[in-house]
FIKOLMAR-521676 format. One record per residue: residue in three letters; z, x, y of N, C-alpha, C in turn. Coordinates in Angstrom, 3 decimals. Each point is the difference from the previous one (the first is absolute). Example, Ala and Ser with C-alpha at 12.3 -4.5 7.8 and 13.67 -1.06 7.14 Angstrom:
2
{'ALA' {7.800 13.190 -5.690} {0.000 -0.890 1.190} {0.000 0.900 1.200}};
{'SER' {-0.720 -0.350 1.050} {0.060 0.820 1.190} {0.730 -0.770 1.090}};
END
This chain:
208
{'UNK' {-37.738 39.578 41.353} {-0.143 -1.378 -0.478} {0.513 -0.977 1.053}};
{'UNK' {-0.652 -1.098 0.218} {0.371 -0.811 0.602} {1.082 -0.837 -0.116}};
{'UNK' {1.430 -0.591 0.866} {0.883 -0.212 -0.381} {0.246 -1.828 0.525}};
{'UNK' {-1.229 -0.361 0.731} {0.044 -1.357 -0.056} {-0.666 -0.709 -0.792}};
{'UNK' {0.910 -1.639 -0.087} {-0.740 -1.160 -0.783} {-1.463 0.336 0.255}};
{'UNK' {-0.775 -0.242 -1.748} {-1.149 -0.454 0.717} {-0.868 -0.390 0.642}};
{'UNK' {0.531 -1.668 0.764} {-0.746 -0.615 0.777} {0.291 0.411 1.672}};
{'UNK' {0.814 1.004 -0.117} {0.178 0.676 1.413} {-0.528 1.165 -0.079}};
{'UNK' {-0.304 0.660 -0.942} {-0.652 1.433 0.236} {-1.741 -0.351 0.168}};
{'UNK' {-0.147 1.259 0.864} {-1.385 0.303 0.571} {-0.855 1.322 -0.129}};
{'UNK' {0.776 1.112 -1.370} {-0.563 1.339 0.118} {-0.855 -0.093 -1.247}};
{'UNK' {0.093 1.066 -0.395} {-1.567 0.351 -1.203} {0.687 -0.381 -0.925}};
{'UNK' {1.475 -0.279 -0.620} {-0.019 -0.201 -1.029} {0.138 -1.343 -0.515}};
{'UNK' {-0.249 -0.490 1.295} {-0.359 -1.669 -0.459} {-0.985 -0.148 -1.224}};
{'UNK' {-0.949 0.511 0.023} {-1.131 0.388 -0.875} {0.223 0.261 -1.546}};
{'UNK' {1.339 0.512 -0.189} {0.694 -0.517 -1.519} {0.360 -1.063 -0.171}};
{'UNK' {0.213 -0.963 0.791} {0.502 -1.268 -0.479} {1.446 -0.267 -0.338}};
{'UNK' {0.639 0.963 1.700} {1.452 0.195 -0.696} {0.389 -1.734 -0.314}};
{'UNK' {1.178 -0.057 -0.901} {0.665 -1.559 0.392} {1.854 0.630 0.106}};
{'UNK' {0.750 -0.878 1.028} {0.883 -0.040 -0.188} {0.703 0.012 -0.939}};
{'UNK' {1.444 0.891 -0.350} {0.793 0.765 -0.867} {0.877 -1.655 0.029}};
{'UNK' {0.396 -0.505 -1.802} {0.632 -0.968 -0.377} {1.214 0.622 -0.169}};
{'UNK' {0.540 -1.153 1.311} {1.913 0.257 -0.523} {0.553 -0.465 1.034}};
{'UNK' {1.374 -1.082 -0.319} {0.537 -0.651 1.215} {1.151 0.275 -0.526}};
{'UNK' {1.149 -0.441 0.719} {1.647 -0.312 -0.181} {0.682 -1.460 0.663}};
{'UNK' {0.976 -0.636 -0.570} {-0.114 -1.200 0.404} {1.317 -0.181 -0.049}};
{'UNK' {1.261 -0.595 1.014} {1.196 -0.286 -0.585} {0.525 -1.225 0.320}};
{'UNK' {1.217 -0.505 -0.487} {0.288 -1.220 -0.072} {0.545 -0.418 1.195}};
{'UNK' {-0.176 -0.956 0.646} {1.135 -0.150 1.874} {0.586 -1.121 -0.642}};
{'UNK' {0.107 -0.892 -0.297} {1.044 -1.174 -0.553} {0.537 -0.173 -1.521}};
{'UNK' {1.321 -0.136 -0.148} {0.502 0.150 -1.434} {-1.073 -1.387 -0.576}};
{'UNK' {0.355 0.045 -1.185} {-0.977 -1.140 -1.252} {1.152 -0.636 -1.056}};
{'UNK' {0.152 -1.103 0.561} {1.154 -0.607 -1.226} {-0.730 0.057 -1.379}};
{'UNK' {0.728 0.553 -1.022} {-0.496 -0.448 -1.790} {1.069 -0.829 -0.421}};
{'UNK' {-1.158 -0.887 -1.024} {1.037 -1.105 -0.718} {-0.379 0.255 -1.397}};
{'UNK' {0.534 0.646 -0.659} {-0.363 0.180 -1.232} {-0.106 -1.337 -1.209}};
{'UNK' {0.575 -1.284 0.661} {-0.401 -0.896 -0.558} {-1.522 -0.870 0.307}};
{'UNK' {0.038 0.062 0.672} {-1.363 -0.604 0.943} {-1.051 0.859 -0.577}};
{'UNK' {-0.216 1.306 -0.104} {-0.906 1.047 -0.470} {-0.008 1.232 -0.760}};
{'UNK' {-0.743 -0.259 -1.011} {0.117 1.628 -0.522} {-0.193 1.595 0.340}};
{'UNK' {-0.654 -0.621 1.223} {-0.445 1.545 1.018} {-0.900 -0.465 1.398}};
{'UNK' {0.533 0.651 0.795} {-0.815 -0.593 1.653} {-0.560 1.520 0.306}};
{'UNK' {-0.906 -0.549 0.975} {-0.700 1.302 0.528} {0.556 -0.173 1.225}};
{'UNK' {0.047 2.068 -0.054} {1.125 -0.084 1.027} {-1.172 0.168 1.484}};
{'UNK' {1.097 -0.153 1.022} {-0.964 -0.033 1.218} {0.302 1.101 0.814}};
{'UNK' {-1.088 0.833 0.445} {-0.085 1.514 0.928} {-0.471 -0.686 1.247}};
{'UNK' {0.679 -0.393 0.711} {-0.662 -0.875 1.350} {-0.631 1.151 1.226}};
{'UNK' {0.327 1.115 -0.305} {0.065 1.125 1.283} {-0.785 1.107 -0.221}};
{'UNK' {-1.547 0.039 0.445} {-0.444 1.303 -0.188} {0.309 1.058 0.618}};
{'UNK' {0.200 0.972 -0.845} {0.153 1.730 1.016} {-1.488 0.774 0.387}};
{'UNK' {-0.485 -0.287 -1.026} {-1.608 0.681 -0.300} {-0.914 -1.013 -0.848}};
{'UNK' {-1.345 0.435 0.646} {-0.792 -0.708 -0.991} {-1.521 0.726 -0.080}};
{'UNK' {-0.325 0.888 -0.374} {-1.011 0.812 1.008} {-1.610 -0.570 -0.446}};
{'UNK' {0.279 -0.207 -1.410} {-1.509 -1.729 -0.059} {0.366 -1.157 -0.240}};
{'UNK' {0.921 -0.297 1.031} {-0.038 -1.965 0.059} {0.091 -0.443 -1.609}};
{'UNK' {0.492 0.555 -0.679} {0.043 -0.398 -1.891} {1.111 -1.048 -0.181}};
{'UNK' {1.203 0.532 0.780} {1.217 -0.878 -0.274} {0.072 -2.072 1.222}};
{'UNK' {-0.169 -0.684 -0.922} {0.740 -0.630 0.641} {1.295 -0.720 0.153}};
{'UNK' {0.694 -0.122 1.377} {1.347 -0.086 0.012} {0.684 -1.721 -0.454}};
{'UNK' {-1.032 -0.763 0.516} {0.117 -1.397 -0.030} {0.118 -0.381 -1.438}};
{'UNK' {-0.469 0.671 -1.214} {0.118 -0.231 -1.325} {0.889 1.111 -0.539}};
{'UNK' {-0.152 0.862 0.458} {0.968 1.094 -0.725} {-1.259 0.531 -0.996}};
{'UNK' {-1.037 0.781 0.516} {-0.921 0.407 -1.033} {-0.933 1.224 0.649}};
{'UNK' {-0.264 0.230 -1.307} {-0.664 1.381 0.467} {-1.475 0.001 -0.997}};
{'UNK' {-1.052 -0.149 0.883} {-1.038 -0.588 -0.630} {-1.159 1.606 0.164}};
{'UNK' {-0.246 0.750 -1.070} {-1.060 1.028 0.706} {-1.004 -0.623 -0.254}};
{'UNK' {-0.617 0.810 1.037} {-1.585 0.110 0.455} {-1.213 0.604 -0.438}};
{'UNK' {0.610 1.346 -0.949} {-0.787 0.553 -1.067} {0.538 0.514 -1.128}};
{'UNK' {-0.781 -0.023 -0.672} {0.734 0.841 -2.070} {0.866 0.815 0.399}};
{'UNK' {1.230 0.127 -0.573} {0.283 1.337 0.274} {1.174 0.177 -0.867}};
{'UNK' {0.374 1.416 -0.155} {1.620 -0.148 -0.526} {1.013 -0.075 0.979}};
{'UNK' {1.370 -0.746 0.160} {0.904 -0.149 1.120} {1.569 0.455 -0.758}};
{'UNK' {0.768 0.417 0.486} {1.306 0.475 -0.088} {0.556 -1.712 0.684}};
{'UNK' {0.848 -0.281 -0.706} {0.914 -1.073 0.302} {1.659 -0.054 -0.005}};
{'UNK' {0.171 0.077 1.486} {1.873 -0.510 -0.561} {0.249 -1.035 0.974}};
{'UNK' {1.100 -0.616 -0.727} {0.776 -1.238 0.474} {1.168 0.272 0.129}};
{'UNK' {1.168 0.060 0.778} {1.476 -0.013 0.036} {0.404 -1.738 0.322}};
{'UNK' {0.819 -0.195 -0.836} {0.851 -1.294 0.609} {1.627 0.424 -0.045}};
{'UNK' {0.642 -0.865 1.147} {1.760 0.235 -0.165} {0.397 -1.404 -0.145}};
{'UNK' {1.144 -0.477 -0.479} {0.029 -1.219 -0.884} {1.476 -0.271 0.112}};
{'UNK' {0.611 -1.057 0.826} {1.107 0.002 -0.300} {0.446 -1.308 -0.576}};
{'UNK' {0.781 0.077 -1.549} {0.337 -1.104 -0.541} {1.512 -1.128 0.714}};
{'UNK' {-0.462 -1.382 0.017} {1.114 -0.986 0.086} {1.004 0.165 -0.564}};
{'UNK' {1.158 -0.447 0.802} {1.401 -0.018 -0.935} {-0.136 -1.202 -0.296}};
{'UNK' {-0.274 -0.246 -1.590} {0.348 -0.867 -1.472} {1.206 -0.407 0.710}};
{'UNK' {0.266 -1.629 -0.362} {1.241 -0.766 0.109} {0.648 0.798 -1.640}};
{'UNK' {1.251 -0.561 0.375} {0.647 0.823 -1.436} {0.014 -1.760 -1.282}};
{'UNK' {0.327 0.267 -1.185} {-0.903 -0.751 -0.428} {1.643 -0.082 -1.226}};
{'UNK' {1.008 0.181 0.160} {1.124 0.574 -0.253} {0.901 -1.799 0.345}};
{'UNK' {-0.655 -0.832 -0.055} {0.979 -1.116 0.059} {1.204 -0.262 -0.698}};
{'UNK' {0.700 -0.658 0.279} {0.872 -1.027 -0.772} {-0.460 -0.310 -1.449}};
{'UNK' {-1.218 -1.165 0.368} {-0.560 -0.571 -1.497} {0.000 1.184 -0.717}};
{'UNK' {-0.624 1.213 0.274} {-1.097 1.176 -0.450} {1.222 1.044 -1.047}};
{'UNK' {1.232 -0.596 1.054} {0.906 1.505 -1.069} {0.615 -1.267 -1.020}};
{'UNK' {-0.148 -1.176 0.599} {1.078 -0.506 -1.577} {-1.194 0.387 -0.937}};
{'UNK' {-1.220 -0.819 0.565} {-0.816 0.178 -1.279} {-0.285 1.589 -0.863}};
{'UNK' {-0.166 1.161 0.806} {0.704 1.169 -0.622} {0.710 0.185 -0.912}};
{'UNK' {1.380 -0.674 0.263} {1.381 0.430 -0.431} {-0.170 -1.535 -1.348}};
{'UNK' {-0.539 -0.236 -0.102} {0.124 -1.502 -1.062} {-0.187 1.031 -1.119}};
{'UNK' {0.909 -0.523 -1.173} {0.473 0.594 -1.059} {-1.358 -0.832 -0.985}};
{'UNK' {-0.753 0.664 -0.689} {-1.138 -0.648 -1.025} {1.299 -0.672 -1.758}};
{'UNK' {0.912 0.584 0.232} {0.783 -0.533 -1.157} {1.122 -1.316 0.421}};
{'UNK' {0.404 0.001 0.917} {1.281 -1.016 0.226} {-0.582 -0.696 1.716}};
{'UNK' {-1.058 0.495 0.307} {-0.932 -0.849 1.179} {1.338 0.214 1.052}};
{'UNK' {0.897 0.937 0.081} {1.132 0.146 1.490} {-1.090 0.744 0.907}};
{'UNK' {0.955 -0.169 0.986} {-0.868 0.584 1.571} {1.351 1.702 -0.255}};
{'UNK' {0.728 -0.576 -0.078} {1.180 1.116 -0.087} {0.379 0.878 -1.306}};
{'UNK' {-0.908 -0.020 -0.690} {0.403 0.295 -1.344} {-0.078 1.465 0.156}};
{'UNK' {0.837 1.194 -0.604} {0.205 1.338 -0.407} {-0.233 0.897 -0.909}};
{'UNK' {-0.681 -1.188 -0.830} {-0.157 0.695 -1.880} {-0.900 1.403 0.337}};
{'UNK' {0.013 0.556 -1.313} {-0.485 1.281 0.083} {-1.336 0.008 0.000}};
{'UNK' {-0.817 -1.164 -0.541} {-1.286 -0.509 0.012} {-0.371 -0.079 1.299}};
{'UNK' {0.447 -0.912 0.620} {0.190 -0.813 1.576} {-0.402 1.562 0.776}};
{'UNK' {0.765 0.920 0.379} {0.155 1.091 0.918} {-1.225 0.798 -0.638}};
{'UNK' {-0.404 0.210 -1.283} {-0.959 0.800 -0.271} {-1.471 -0.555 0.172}};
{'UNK' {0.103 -1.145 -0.276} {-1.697 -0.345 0.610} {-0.377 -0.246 0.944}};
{'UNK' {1.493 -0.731 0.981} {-0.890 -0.462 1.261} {-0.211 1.289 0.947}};
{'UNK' {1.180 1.127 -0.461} {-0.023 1.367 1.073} {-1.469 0.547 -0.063}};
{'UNK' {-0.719 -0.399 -0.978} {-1.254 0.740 -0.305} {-0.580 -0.391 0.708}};
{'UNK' {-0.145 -1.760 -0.315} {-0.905 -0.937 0.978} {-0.237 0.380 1.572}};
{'UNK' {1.440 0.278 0.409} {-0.081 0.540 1.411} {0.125 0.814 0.404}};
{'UNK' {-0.288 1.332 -0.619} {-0.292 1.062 -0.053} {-1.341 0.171 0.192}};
{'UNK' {-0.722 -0.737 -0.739} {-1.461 -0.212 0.134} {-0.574 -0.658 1.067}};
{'UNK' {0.665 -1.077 0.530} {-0.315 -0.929 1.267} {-0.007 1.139 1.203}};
{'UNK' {1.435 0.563 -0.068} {-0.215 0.983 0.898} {-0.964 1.205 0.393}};
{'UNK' {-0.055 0.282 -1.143} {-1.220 1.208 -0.058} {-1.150 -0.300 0.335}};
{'UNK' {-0.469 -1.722 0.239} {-1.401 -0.520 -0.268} {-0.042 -0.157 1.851}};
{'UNK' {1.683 -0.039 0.562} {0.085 -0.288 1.366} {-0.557 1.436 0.899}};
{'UNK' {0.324 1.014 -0.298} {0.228 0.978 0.429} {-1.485 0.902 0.598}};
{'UNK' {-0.839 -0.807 -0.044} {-1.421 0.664 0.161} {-1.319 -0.999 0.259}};
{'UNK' {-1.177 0.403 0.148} {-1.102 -1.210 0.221} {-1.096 1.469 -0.083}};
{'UNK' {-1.241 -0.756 -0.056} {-1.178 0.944 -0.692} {-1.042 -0.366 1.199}};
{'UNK' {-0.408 1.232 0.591} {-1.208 -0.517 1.200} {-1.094 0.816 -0.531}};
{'UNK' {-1.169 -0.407 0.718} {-1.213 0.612 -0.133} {-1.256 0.028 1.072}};
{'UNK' {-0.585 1.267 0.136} {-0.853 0.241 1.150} {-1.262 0.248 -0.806}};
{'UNK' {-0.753 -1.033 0.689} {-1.389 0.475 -0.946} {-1.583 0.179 0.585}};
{'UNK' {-1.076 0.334 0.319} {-1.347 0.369 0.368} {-0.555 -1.017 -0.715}};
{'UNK' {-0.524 -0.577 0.882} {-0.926 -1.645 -0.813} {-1.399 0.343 1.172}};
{'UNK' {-0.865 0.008 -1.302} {-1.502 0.598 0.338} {-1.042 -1.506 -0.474}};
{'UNK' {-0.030 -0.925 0.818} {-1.126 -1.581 -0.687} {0.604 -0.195 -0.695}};
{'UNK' {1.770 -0.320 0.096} {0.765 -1.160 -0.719} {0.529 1.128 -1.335}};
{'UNK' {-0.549 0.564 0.076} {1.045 1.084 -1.231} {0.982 0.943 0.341}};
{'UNK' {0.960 0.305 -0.565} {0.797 0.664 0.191} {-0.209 1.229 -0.744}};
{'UNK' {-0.340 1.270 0.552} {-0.698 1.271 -0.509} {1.291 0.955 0.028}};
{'UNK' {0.816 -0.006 0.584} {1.931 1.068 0.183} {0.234 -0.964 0.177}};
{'UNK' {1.485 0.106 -0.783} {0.732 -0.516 -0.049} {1.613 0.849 -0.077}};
{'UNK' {0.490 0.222 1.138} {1.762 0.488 -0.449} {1.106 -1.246 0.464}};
{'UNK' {0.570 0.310 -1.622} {1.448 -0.431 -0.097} {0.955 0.374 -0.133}};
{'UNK' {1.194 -0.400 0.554} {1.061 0.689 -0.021} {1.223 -0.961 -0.066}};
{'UNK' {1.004 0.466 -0.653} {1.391 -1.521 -0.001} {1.042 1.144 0.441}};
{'UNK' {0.396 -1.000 1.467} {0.829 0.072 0.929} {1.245 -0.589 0.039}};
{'UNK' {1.099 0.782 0.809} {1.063 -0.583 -0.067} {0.316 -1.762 0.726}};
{'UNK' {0.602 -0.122 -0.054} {0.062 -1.242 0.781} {0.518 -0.153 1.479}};
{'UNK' {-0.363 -0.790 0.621} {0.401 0.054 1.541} {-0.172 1.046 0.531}};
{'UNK' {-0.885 0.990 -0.309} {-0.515 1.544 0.191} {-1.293 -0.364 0.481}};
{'UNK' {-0.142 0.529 1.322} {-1.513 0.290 0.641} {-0.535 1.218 -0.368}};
{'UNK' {-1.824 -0.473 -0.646} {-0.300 1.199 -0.317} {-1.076 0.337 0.166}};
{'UNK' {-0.601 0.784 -0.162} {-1.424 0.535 0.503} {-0.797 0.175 -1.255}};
{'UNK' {-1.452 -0.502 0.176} {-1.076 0.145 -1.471} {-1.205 0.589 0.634}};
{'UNK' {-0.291 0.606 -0.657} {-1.395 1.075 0.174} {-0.927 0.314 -1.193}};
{'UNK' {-1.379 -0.297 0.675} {-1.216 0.216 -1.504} {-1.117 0.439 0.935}};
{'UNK' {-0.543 1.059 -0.723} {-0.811 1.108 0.776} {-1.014 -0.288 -1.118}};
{'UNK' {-1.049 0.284 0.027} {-0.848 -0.169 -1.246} {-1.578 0.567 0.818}};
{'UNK' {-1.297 -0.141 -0.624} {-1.196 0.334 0.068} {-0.698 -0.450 -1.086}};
{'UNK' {-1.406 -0.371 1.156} {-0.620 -1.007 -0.898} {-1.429 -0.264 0.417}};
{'UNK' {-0.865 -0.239 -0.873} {-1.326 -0.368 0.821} {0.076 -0.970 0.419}};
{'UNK' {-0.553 -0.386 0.835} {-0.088 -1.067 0.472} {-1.831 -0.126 0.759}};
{'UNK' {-0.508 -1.232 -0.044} {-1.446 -0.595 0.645} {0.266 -0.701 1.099}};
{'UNK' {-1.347 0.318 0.731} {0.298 -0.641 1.239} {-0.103 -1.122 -0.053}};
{'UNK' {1.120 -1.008 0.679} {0.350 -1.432 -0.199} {1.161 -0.105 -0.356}};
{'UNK' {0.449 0.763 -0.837} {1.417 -0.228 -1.040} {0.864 -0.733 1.221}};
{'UNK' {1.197 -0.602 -0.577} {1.154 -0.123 0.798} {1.407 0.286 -0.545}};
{'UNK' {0.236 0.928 0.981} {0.980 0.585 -0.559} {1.422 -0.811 0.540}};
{'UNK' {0.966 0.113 -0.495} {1.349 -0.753 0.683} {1.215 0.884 -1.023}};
{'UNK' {1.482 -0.652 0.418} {1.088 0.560 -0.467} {0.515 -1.133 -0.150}};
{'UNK' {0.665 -0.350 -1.566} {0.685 -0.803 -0.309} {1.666 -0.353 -0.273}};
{'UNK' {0.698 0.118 -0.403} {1.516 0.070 -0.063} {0.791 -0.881 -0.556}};
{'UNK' {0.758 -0.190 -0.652} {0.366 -1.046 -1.100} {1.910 0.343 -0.193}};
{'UNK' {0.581 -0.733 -0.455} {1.781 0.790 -0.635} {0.138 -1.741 -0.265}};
{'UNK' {1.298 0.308 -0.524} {0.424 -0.743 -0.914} {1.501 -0.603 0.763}};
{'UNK' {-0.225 0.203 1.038} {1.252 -0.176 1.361} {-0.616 -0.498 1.640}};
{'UNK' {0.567 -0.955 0.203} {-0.389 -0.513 1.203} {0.323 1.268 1.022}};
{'UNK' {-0.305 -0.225 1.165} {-0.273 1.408 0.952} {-0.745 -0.549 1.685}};
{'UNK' {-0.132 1.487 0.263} {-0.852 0.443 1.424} {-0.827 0.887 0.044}};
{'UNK' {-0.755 0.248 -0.341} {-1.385 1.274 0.186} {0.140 0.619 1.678}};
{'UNK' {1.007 0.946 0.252} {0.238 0.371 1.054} {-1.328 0.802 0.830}};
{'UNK' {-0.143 -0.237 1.532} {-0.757 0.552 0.372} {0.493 1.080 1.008}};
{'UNK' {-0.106 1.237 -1.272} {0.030 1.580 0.909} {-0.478 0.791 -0.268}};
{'UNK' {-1.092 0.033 0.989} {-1.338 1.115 -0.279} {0.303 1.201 -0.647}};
{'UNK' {1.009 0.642 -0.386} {0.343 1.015 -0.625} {-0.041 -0.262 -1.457}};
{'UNK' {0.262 -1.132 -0.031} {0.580 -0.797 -1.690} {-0.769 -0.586 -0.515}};
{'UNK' {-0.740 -1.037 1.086} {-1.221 -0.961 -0.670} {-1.530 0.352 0.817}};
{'UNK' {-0.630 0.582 -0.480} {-1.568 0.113 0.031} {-0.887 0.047 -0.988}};
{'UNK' {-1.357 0.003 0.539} {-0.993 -0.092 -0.693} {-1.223 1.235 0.347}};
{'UNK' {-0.215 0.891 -0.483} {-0.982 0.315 -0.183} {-0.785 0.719 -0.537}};
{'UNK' {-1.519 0.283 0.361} {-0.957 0.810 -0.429} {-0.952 0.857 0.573}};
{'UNK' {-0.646 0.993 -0.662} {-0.548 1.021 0.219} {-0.769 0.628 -0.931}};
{'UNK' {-1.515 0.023 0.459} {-1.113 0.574 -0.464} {0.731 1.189 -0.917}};
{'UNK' {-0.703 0.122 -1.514} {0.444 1.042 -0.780} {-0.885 1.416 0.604}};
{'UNK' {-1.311 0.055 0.593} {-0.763 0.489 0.772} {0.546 0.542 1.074}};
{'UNK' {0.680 -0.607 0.831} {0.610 -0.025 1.111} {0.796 1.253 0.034}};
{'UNK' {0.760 -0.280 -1.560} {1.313 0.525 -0.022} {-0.301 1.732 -0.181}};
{'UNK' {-0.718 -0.005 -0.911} {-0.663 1.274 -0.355} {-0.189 1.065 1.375}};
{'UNK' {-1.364 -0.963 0.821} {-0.103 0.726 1.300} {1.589 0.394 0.515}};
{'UNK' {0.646 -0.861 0.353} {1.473 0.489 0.867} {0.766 1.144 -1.014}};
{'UNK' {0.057 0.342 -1.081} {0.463 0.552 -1.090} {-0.551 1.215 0.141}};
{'UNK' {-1.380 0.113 -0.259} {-0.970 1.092 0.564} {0.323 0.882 1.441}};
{'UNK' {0.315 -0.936 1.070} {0.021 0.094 1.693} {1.468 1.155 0.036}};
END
């Protein structure tokens, strides 16, 4: 069998009509600030091709557009590191805490006083202690995978969604990303990529 691109081969088996095998890899070269206020999810950016063996992916959008029907294997990795939160622990913040709902003191001790507000901030704390991200496969504006996961806080972490899917030629494929914590979408090709590969493809090498 012949082992070059189509439009470079010249033997008999041109005559099947080989076409080039779908599947590129793509990774990130510059980190990506997230503002989780500004947006509910950005598409992330793979600026750096490794492979592309039918011109499917492009880098300038972050997309991976095929060229014919087919089924494709999809993964995305992102690494994510969250902002350190100002602490939120003021002055105003603990009298208002510590304010007694029966005698309105900032200092009050009653047995009421110590039992509700310990709860209150018991709960504040617990609500501090984590943030919720998500990596998702957006196929023409939909989101088809979706993984979530709730993370510790001030913890860099890594998200991964592998999935398979038909897809038509035209589609556009991209990787989306979303949390609930301001951040950096770090760029290290080990951590953050993008890609895909002919389900066809895969078989043959599986077979080989």
């Amino acid at each position: 069998m012949c082992h070059k691109k189509h439009n470079d081969c010249h033997c008999d088996n041109k005559k099947h009509k080989l076409v080039r095998a779908s599947a590129f890899r793509a990774n990130k070269n510059t980190p990506q600030l997230y503002e989780a206020a500004l947006t509910p999810s950005v598409k992330v950016l793979f600026q750096t091709e490794q492979f592309d063996l039918a011109d499917e992916y492009n880098p300038h959008i972050s997309t991976f557009i095929p060229t014919k029907d087919g089924i494709y294997e999809i993964t995305a990795k992102v690494s994510f590191c969250p902002s350190k939160s100002k602490s939120n622990d003021s002055s105003k913040n603990k009298k208002d805490n510590c304010k007694c709902d029966y005698c309105s003191k900032n200092s009050c001790n009653c047995d009421y006083c110590r039992k509700h507000h310990s709860s209150i901030d018991k709960k504040r704390n617990s609500s501090k202690k984590g943030y919720v991200a998500s990596i998702s496969i957006n196929v023409n504006g939909d989101n088809l995978d979706i993984v979530n996961d709730f993370l510790e806080k001030s913890r860099p972490i890594g998200l991964s969604v592998t999935t398979i899917l038909q897809l038509q030629a035209g589609d556009r494929v991209q990787v989306l990303f979303s949390a609930d914590a301001n951040g950096e979408i770090l760029a290290e090709a080990s951590l953050t990529n993008f890609q895909v590969l002919d389900s066809l493809l895969q078989c043959k090498i599986f077979l080989l």
